[in-house]
C-alpha positions in Angstrom: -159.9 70.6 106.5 -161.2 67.7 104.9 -159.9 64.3 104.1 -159.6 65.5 100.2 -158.2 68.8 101.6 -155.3 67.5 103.5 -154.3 64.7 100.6 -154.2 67.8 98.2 -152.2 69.5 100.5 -149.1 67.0 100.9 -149.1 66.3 97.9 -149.2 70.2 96.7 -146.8 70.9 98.7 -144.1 67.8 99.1 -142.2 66.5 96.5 -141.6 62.6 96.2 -138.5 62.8 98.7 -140.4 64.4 101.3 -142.9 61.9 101.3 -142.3 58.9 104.2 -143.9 56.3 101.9 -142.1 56.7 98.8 -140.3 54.2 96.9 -138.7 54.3 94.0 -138.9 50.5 93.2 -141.5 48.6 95.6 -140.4 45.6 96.3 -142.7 43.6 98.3 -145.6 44.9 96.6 -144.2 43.6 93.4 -142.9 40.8 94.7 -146.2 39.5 95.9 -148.0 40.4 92.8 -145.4 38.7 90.6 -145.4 35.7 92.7 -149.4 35.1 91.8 -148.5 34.0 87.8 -151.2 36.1 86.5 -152.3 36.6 83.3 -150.7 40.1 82.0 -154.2 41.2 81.1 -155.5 40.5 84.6 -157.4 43.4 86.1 -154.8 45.0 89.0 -156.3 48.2 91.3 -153.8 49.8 93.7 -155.9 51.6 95.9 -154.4 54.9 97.4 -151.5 54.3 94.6 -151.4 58.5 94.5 -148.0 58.8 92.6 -146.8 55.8 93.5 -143.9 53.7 91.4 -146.2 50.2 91.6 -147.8 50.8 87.9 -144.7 52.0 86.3 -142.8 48.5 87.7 -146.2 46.6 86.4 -146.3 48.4 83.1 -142.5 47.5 83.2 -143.9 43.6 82.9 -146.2 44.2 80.9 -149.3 43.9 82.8 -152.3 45.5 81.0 -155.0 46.4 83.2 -154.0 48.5 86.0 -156.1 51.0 87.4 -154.7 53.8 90.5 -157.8 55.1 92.9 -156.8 58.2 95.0 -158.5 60.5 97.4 -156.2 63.4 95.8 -156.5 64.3 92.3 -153.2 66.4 92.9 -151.7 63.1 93.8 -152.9 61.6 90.2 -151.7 64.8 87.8 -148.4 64.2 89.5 -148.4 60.7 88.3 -149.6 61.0 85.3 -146.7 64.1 84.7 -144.0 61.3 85.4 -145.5 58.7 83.3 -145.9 60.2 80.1 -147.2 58.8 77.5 -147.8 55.7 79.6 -150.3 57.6 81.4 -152.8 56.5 79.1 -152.5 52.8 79.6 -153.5 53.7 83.7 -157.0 54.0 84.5 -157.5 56.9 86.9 -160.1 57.1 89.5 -160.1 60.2 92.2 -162.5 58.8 95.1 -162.6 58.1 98.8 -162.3 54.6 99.2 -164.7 54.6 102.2 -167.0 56.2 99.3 -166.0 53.4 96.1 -168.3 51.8 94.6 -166.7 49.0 92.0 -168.3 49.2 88.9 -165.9 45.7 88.1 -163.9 43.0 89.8 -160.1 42.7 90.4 -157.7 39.9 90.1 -155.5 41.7 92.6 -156.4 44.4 95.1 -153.3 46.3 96.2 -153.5 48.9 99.5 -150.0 50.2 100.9 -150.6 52.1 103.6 -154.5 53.0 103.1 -156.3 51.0 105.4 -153.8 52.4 108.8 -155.7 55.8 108.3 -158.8 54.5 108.7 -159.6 54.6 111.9 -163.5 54.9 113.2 -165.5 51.2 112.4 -167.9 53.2 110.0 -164.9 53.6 107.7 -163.5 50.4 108.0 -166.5 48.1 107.5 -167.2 50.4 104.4 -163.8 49.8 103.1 -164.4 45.9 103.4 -167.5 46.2 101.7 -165.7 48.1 98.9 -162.8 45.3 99.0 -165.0 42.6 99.0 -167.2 44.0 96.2 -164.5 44.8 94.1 -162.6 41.5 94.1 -162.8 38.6 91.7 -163.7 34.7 92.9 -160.4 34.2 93.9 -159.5 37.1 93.6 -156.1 38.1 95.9 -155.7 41.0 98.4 -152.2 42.7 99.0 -152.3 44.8 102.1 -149.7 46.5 103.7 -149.9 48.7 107.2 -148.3 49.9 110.1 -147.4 47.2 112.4 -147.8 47.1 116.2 -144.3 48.8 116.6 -144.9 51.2 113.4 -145.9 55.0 113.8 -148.8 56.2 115.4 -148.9 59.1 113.2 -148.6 60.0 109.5 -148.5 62.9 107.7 -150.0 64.7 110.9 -152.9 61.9 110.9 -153.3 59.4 113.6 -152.8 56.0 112.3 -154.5 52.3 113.5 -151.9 49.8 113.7 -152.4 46.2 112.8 -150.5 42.9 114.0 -150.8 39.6 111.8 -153.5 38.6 114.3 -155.5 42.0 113.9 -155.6 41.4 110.2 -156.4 37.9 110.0 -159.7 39.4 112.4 -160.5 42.3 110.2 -160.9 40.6 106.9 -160.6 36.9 108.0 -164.6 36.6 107.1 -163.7 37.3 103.4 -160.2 36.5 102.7 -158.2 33.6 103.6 -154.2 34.2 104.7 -151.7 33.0 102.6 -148.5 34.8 103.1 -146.9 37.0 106.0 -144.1 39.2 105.9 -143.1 42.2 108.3 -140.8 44.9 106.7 -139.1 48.0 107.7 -139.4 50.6 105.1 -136.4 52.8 105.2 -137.8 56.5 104.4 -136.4 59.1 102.0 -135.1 61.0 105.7 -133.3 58.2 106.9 -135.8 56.9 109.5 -137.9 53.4 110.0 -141.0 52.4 109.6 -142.4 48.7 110.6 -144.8 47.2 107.8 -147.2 43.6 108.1 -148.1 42.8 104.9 -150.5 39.7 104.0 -151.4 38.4 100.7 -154.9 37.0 101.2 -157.2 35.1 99.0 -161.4 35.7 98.4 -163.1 32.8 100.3 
């Protein structure tokens, strides 16, 4: 099955409370994004956003310029179904990430739990390249994954987890560190989950 495939699959077959990442309000990825003082019309991506709550928070504050990439166009219809008629102020893009090619640049790039399933160096380094293309002069990054004590598995996947330090090495080169914060996400079946997440500026 491929990576398309399986993403189809969950999301074909799991509602939003069967999910382990879902969140009906997320905090800390708001949080950090509010915190920047951006313009409203400043050009937000949330990469692997799927059917995510993050836009329908941003559109709640009237940012302007979002834009949801996901492997799984399943994932997207879903999304769009529960936004409605805001649906239309999203722009949609079904892609790999490891395959993205930015045809702009982002005030804020916004990965929850994409980057932990990437596990082979191929992957990774063509993520970054994406990242790093796709990202404004001082532009910010807002990355969430596994931490050294979160899962080793997802959604029958084997995950790579990350401690501050492993982050800092993995995009140190293009992004400076600005803020730190570990979380445990609480899932819809009442079990834990340790997140690091960094805010990082473009160098």
């Amino acid at each position: 099955m491929s990576k398309k495939e399986h993403w189809d699959n969950i999301y074909s077959t799991k509602t939003l409370q069967e999910v382990s990442w879902h969140q009906p309000i997320p905090k800390i990825s708001l949080d950090f994004i509010l915190s920047l003082g951006l313009p409203k019309e400043s050009p937000i991506i949330d990469v692997g956003g799927g059917d995510s709550f993050l836009v329908d928070s941003l559109i709640k504050e009237g940012y302007t310029d979002l834009t949801v990439l996901d492997i799984s166009k399943v994932a997207i219809e879903r999304a769009k179904i529960r936004l409605a008629k805001n649906a239309n102020k999203i722009n949609w893009i079904v892609s790999d990430i490891t395959n993205f090619s930015p045809e702009r640049k982002y005030s804020v790039w916004h990965d929850r739990a994409v980057f932990h399933f990437l596990r082979n160096e191929q992957e990774i380094n063509s993520y970054l390249e994406s990242l790093n293309n796709g990202t404004a002069a001082d532009g910010r990054l807002v990355l969430g994954t596994f931490a050294e004590n979160g899962p080793i598995r997802c959604c029958a996947l084997d995950v790579k987890r990350y401690s501050f330090n492993d982050l800092e090495k993995k995009i140190g080169d293009q992004f400076l560190i600005e803020k730190m914060i570990n979380s445990i996400h609480q899932t819809p079946f009442k079990t834990e989950q340790s997140f690091n997440f960094v805010q990082a500026i473009k160098r």
